[in-house]
PyMOL Python script that loads the backbone (N, CA, C, O; Angstrom):
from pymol import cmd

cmd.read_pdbstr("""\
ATOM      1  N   UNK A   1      51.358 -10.022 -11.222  1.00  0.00           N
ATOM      2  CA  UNK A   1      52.019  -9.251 -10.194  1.00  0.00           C
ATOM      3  C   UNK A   1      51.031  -8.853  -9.099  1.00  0.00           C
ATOM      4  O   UNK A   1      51.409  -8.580  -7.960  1.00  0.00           O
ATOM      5  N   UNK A   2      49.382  -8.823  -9.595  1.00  0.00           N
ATOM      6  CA  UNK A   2      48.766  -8.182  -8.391  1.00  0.00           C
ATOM      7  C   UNK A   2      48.834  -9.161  -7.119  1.00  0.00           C
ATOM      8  O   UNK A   2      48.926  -8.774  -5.954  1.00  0.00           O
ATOM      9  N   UNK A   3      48.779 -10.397  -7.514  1.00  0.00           N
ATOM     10  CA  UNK A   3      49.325 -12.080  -6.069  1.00  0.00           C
ATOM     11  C   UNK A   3      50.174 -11.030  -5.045  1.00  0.00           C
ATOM     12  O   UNK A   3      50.076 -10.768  -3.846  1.00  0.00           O
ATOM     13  N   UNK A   4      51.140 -10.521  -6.236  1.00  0.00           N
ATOM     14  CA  UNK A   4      52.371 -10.284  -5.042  1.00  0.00           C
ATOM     15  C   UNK A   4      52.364  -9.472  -4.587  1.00  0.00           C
ATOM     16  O   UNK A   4      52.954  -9.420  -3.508  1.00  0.00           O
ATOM     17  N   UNK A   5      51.515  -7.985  -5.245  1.00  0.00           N
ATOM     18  CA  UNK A   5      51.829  -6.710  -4.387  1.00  0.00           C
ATOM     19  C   UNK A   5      50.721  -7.416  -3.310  1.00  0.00           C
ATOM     20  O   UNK A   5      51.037  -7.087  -2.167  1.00  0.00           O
ATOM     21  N   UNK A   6      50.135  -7.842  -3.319  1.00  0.00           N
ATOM     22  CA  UNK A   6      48.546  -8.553  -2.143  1.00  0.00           C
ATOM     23  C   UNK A   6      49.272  -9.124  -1.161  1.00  0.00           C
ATOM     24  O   UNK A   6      49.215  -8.813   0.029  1.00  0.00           O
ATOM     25  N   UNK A   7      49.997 -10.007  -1.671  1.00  0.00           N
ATOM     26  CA  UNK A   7      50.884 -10.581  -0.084  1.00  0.00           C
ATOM     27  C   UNK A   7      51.778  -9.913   0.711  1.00  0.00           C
ATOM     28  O   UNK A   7      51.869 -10.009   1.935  1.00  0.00           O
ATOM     29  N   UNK A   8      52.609  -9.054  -0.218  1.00  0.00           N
ATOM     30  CA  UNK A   8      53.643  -7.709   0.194  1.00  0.00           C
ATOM     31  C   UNK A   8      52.469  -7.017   1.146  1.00  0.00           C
ATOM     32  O   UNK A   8      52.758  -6.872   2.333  1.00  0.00           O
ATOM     33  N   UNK A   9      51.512  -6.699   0.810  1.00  0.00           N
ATOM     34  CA  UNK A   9      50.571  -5.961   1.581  1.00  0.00           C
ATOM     35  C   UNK A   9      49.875  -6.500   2.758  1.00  0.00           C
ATOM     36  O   UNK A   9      49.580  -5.859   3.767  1.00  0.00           O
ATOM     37  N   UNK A  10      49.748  -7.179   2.633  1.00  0.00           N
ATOM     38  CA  UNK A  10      49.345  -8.586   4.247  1.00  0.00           C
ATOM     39  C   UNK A  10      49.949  -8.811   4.950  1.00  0.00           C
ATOM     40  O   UNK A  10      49.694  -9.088   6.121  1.00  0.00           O
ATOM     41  N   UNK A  11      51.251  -8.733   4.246  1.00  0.00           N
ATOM     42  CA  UNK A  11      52.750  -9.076   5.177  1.00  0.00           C
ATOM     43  C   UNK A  11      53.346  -8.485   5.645  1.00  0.00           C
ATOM     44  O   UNK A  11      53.504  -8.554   6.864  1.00  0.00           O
ATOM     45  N   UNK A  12      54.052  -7.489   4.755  1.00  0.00           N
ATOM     46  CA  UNK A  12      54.467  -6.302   5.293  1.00  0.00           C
ATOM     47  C   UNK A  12      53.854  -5.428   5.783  1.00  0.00           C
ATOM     48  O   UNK A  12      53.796  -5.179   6.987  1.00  0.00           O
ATOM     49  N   UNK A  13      53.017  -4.527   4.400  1.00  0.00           N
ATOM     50  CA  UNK A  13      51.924  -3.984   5.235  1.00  0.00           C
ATOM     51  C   UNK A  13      53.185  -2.493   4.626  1.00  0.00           C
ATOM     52  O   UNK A  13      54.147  -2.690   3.884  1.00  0.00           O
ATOM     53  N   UNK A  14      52.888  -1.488   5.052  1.00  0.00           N
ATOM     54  CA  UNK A  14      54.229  -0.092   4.787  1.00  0.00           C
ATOM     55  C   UNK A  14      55.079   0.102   5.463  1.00  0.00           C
ATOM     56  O   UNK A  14      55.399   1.239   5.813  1.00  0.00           O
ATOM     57  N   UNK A  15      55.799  -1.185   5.906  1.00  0.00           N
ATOM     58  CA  UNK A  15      57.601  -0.836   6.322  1.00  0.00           C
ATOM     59  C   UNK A  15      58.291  -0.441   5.523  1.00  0.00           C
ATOM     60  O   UNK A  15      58.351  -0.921   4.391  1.00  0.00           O
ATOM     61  N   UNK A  16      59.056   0.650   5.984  1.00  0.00           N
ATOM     62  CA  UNK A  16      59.654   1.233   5.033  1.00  0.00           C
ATOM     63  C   UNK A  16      60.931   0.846   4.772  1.00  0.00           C
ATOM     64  O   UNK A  16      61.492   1.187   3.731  1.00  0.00           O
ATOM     65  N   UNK A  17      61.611  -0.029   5.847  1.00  0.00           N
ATOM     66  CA  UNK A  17      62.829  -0.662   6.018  1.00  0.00           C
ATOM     67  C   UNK A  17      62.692  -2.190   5.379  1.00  0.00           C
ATOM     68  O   UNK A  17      63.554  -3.034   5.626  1.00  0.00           O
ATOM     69  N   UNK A  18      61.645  -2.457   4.612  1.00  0.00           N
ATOM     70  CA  UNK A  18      61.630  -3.704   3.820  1.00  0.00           C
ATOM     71  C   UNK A  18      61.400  -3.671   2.816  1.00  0.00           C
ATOM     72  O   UNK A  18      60.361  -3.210   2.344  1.00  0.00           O
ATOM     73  N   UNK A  19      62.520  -4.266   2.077  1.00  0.00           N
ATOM     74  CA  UNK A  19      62.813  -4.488   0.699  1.00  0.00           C
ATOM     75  C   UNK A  19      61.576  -5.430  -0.070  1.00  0.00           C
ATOM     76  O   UNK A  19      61.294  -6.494   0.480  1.00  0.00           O
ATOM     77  N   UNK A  20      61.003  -5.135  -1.050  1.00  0.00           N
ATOM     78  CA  UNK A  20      60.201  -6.122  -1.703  1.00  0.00           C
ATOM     79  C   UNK A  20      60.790  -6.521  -2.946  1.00  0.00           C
ATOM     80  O   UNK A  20      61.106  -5.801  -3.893  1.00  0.00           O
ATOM     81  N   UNK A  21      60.880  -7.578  -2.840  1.00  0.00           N
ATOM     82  CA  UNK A  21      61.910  -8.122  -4.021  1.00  0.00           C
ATOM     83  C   UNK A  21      61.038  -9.879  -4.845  1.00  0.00           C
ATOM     84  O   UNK A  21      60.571 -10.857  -4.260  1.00  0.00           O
ATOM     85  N   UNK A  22      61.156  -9.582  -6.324  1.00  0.00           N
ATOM     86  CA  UNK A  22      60.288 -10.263  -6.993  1.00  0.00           C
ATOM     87  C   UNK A  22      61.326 -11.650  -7.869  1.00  0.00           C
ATOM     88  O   UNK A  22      62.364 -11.225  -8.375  1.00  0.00           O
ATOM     89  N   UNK A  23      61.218 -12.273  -7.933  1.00  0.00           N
ATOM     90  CA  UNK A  23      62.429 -13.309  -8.583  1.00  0.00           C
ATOM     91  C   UNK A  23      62.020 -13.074 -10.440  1.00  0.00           C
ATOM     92  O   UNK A  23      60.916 -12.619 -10.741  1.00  0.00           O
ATOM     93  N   UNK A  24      62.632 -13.295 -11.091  1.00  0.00           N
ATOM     94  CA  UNK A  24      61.862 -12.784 -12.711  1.00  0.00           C
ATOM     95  C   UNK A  24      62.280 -13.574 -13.731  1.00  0.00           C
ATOM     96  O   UNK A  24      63.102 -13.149 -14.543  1.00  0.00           O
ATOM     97  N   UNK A  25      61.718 -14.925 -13.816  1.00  0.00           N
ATOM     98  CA  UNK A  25      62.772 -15.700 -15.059  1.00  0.00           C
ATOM     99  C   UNK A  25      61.967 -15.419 -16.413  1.00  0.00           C
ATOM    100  O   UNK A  25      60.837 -15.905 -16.367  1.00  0.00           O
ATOM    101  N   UNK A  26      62.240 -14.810 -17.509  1.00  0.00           N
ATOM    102  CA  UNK A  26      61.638 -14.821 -18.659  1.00  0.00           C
ATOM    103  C   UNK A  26      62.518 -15.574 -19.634  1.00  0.00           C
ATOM    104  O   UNK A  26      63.674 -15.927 -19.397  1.00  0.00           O
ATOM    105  N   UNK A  27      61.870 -15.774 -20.721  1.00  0.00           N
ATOM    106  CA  UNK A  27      62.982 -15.807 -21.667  1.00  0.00           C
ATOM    107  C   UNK A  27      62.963 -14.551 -22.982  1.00  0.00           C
ATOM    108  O   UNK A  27      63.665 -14.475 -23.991  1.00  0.00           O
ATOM    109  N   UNK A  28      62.026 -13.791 -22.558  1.00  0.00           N
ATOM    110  CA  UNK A  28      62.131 -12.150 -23.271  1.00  0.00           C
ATOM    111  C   UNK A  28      62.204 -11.239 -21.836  1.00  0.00           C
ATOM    112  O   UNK A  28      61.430 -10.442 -21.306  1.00  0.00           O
ATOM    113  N   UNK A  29      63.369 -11.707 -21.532  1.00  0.00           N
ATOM    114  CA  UNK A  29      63.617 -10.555 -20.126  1.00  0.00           C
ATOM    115  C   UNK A  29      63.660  -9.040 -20.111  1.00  0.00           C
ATOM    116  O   UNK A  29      63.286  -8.338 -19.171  1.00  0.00           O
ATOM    117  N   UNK A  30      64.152  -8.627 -21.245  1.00  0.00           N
ATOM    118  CA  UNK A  30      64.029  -7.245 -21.415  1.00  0.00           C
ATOM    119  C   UNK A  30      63.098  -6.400 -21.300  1.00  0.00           C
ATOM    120  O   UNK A  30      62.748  -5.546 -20.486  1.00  0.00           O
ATOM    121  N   UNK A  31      62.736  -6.839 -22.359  1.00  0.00           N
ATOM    122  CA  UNK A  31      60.966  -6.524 -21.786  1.00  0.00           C
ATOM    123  C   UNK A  31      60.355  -6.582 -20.566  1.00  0.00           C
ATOM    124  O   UNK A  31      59.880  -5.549 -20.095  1.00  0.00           O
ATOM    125  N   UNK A  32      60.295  -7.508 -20.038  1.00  0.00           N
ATOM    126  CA  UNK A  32      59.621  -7.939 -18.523  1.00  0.00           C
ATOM    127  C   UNK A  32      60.134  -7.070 -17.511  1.00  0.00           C
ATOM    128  O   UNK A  32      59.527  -6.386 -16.688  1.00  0.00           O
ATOM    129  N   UNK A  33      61.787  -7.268 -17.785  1.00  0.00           N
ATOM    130  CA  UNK A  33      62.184  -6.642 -16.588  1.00  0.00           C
ATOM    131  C   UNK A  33      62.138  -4.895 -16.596  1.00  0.00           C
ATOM    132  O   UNK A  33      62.026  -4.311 -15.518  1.00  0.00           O
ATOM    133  N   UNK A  34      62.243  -4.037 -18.029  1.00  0.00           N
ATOM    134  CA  UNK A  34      61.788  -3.093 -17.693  1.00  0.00           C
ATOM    135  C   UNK A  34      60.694  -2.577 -18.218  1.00  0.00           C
ATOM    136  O   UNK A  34      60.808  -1.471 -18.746  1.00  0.00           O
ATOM    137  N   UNK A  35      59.547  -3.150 -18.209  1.00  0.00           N
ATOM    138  CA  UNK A  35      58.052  -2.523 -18.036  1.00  0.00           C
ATOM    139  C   UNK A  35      57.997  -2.861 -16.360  1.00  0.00           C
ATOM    140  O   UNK A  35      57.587  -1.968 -15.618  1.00  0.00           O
ATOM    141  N   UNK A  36      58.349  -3.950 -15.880  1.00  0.00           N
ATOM    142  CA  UNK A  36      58.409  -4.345 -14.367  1.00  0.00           C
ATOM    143  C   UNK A  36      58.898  -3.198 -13.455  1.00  0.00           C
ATOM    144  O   UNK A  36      58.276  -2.770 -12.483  1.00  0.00           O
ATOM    145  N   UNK A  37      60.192  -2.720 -13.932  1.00  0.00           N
ATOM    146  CA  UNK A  37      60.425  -1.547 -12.931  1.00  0.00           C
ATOM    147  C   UNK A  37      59.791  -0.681 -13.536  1.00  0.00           C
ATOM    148  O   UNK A  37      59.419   0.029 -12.601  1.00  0.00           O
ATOM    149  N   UNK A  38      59.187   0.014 -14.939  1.00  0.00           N
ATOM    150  CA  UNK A  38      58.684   1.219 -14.967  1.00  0.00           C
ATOM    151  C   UNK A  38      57.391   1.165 -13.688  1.00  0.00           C
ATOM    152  O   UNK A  38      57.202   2.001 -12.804  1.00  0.00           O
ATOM    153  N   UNK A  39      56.585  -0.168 -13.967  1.00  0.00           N
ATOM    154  CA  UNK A  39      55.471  -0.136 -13.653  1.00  0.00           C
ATOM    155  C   UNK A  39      55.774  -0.993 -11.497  1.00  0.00           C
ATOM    156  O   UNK A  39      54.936  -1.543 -10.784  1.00  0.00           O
ATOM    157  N   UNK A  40      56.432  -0.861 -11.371  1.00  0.00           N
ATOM    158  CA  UNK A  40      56.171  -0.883  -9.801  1.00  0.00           C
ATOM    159  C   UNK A  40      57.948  -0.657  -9.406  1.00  0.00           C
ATOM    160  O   UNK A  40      58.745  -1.596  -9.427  1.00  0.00           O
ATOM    161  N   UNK A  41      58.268   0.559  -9.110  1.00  0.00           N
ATOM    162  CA  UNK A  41      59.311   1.366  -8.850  1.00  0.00           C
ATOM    163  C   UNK A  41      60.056   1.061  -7.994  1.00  0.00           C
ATOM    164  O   UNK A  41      61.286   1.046  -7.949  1.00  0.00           O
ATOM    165  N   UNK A  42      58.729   0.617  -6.759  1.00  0.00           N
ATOM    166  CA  UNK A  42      59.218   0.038  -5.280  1.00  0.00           C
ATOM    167  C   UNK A  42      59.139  -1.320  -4.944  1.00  0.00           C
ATOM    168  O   UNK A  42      58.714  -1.632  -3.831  1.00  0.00           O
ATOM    169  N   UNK A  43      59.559  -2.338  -5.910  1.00  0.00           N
ATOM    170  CA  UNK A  43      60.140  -3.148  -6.182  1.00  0.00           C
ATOM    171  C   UNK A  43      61.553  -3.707  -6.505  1.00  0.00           C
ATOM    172  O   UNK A  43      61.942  -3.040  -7.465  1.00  0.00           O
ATOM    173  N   UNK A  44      62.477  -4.581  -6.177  1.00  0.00           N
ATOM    174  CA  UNK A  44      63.770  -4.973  -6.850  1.00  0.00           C
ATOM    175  C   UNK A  44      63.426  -6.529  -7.227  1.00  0.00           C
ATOM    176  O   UNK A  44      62.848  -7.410  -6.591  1.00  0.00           O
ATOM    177  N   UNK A  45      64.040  -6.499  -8.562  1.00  0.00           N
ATOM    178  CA  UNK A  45      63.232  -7.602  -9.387  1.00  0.00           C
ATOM    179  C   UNK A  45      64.800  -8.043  -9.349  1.00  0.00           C
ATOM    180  O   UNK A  45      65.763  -7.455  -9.840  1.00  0.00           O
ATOM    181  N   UNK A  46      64.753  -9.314  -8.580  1.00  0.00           N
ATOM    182  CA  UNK A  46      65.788 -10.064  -8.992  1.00  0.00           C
ATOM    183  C   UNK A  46      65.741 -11.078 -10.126  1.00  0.00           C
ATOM    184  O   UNK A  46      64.904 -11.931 -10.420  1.00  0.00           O
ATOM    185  N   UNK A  47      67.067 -10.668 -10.748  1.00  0.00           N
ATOM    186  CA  UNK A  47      66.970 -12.366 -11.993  1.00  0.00           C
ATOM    187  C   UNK A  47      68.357 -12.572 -12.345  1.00  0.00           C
ATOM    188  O   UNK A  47      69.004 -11.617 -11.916  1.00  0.00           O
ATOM    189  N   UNK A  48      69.017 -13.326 -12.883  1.00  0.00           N
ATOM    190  CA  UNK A  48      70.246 -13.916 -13.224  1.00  0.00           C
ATOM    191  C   UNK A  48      71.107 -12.999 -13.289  1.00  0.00           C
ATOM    192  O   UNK A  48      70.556 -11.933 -13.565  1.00  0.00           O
ATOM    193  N   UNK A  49      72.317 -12.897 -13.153  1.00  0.00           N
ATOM    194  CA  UNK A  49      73.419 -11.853 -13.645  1.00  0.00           C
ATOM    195  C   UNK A  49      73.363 -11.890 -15.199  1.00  0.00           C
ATOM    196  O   UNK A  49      72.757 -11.013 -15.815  1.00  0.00           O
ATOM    197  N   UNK A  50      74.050 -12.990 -15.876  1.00  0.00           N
ATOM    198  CA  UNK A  50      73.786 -12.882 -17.395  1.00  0.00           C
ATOM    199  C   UNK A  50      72.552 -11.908 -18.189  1.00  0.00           C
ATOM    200  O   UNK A  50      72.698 -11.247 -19.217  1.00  0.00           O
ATOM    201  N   UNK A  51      71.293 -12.064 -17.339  1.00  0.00           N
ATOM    202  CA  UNK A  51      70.394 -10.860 -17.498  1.00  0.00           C
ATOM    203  C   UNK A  51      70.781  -9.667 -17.530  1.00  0.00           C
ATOM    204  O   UNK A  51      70.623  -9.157 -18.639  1.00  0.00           O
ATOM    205  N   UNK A  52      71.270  -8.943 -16.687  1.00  0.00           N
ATOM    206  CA  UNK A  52      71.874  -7.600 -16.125  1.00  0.00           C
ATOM    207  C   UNK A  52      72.685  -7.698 -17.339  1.00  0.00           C
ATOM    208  O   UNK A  52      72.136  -7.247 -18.344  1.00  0.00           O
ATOM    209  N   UNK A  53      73.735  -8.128 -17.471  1.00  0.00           N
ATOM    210  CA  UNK A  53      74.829  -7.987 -18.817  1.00  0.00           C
ATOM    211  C   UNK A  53      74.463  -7.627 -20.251  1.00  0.00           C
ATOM    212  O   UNK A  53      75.051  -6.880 -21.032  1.00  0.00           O
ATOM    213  N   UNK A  54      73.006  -8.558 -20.458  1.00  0.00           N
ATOM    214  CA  UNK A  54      72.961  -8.605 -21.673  1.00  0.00           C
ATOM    215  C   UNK A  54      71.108  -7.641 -22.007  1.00  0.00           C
ATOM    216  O   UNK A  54      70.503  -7.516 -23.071  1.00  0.00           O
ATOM    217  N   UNK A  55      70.843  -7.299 -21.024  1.00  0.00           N
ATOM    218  CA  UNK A  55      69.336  -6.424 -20.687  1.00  0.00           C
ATOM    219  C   UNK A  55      69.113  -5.721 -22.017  1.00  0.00           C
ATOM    220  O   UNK A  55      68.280  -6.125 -22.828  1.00  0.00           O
ATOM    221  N   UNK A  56      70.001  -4.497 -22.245  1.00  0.00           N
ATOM    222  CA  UNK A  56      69.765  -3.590 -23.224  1.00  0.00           C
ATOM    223  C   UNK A  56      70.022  -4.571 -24.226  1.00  0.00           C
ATOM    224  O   UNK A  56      68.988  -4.730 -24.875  1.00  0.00           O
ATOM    225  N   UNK A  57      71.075  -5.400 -24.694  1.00  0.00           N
ATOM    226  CA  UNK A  57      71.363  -5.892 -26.133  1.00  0.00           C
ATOM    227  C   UNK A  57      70.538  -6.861 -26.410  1.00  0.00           C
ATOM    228  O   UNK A  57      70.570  -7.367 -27.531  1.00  0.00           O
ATOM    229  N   UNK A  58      69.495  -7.374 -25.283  1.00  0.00           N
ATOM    230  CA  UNK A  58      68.264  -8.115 -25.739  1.00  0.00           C
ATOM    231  C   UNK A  58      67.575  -7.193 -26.502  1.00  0.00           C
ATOM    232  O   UNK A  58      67.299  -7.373 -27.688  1.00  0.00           O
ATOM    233  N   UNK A  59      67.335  -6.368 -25.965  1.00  0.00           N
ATOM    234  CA  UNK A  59      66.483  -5.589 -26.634  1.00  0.00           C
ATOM    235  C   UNK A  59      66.388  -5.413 -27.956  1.00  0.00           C
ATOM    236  O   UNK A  59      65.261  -5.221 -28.414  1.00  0.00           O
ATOM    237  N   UNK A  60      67.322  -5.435 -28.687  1.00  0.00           N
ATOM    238  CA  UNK A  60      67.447  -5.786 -30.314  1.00  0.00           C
ATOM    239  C   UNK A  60      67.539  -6.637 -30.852  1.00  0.00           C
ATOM    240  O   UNK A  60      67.722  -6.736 -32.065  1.00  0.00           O
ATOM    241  N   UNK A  61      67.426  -7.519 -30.013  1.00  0.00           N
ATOM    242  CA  UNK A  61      67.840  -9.025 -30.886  1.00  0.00           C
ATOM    243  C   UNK A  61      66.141 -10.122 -30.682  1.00  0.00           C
ATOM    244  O   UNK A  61      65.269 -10.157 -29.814  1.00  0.00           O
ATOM    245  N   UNK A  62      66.281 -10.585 -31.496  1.00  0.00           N
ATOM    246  CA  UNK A  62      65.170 -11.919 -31.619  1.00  0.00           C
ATOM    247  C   UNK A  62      65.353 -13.300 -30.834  1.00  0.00           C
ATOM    248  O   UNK A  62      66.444 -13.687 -30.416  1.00  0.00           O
ATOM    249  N   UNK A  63      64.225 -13.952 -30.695  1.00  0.00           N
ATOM    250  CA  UNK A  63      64.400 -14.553 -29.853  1.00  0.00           C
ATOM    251  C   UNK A  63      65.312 -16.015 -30.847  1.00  0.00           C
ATOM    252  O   UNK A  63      65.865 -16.803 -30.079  1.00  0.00           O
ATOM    253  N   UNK A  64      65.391 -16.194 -31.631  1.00  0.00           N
ATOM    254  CA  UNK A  64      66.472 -16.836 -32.531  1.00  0.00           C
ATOM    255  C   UNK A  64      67.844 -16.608 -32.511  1.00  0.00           C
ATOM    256  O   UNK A  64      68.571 -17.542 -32.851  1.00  0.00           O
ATOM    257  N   UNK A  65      68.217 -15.809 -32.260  1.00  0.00           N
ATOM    258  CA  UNK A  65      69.199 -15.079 -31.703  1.00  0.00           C
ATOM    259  C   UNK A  65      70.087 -15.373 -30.791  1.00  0.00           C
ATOM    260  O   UNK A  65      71.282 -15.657 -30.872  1.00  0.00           O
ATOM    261  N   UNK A  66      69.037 -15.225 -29.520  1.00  0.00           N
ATOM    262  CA  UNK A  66      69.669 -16.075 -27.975  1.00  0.00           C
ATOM    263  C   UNK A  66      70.039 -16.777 -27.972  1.00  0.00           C
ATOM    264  O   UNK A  66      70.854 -16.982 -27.072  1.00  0.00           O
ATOM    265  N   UNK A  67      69.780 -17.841 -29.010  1.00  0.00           N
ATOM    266  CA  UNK A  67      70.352 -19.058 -28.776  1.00  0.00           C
ATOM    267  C   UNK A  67      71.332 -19.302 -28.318  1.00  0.00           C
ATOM    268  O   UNK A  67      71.808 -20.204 -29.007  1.00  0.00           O
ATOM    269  N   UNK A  68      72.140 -19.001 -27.355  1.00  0.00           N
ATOM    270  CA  UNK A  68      73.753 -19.294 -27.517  1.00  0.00           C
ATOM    271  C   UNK A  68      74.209 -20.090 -26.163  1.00  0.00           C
ATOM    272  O   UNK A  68      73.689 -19.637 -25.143  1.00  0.00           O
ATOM    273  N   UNK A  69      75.037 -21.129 -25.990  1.00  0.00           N
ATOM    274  CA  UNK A  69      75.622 -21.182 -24.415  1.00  0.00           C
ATOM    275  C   UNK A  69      75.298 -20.319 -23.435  1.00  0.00           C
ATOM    276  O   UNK A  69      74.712 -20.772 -22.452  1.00  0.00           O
ATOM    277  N   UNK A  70      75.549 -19.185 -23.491  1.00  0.00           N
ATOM    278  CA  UNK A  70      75.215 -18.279 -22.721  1.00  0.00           C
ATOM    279  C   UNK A  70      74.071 -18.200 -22.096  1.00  0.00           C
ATOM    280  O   UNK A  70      73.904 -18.211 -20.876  1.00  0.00           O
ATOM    281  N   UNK A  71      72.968 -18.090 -23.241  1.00  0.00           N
ATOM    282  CA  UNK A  71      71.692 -17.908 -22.792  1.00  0.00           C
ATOM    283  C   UNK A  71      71.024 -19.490 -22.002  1.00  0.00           C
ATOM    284  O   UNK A  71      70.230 -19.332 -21.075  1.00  0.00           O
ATOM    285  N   UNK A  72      71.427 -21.069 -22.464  1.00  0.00           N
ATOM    286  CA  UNK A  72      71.610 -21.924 -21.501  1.00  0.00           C
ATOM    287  C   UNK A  72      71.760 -21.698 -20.367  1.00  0.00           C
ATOM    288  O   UNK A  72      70.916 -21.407 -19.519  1.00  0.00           O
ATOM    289  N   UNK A  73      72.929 -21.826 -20.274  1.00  0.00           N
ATOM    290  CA  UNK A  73      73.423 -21.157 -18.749  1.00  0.00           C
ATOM    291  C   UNK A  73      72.410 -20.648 -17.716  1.00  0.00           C
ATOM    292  O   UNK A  73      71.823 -21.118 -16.741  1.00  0.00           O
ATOM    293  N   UNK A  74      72.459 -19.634 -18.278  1.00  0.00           N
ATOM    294  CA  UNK A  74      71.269 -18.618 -17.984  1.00  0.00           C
ATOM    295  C   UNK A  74      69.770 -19.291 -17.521  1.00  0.00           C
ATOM    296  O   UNK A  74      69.184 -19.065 -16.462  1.00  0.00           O
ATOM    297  N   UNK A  75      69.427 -19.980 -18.377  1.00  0.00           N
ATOM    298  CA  UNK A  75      68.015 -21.024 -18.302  1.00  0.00           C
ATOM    299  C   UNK A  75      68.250 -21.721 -16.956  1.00  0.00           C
ATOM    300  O   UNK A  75      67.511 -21.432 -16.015  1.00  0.00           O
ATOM    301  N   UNK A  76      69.561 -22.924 -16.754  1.00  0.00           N
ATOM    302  CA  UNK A  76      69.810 -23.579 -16.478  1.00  0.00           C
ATOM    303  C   UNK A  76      69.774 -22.670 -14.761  1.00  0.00           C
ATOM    304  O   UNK A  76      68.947 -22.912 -13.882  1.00  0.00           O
ATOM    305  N   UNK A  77      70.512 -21.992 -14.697  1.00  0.00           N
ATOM    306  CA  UNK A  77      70.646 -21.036 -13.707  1.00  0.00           C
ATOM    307  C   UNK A  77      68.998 -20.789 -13.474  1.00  0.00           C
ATOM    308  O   UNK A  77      68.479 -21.572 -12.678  1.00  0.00           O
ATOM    309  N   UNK A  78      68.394 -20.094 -13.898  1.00  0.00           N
ATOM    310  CA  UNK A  78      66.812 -19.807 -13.424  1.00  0.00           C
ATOM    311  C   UNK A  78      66.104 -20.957 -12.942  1.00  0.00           C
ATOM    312  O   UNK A  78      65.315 -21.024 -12.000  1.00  0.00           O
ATOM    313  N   UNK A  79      66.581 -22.034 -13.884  1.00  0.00           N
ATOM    314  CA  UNK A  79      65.907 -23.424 -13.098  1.00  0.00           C
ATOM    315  C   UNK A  79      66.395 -23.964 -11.806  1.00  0.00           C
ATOM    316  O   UNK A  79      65.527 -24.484 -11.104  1.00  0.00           O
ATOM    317  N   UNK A  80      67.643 -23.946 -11.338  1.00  0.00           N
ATOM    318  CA  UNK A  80      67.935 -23.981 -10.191  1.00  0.00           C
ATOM    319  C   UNK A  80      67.399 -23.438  -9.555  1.00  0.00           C
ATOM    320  O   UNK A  80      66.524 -24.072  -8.965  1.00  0.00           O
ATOM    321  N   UNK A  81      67.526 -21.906  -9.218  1.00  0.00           N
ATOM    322  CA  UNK A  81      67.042 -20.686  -8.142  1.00  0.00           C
ATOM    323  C   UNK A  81      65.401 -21.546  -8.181  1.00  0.00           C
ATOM    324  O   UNK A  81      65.225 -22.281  -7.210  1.00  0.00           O
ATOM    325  N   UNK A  82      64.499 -21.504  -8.984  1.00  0.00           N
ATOM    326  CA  UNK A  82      63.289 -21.612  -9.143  1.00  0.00           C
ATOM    327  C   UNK A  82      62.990 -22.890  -8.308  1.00  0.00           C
ATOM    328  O   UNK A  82      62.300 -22.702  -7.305  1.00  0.00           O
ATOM    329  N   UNK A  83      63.432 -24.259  -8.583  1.00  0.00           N
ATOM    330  CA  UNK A  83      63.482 -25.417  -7.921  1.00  0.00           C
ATOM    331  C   UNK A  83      63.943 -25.787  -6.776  1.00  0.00           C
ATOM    332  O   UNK A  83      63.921 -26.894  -6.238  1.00  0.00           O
ATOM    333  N   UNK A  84      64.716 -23.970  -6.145  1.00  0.00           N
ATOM    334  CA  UNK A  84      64.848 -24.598  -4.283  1.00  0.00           C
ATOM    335  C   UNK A  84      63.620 -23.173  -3.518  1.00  0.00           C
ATOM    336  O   UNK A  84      63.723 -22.453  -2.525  1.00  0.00           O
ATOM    337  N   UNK A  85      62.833 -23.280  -4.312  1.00  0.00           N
ATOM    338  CA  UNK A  85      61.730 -22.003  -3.854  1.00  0.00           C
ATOM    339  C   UNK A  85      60.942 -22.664  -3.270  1.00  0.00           C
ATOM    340  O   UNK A  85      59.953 -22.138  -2.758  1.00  0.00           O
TER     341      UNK A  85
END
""", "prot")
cmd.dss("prot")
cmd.show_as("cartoon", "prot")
cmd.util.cbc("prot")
cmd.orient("prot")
């Protein structure tokens, strides 16, 4: 993350009217995504919708678990977004 707050900072610089926004594909998203917002606040971490849905109920489950269509999807989806960057 320090790459990005460094370029946010070169680039932007402290506008306060600009959004800094991080793209976030994991496949233990829960985790990532909230130590990510504990640890940089003024950030919006975008990542899949299916993420958002299932955030907290990752949280209990193993990564054996995920396995499902769903979580495909999901992959399949991150690989798109990622491959027109």
């Amino acid at each position: 993350m320090d790459p990005v707050v460094a370029w946010y900072d070169s680039q932007v610089g402290n506008a306060s009217n600009y959004t800094r926004r991080v793209y976030v594909a994991s496949d233990d998203r829960a985790s990532v995504i909230l130590d990510a917002r504990n640890k940089y606040p003024n950030y919006d971490f975008v990542y899949n919708a299916v993420d958002d849905k299932n955030l907290l109920k990752d949280m209990k489950q193993t990564v054996q678990s995920r396995q499902t269509e769903e979580e495909l999807v999901a992959l399949v989806c991150d690989l798109m977004i990622l491959s027109q960057s």
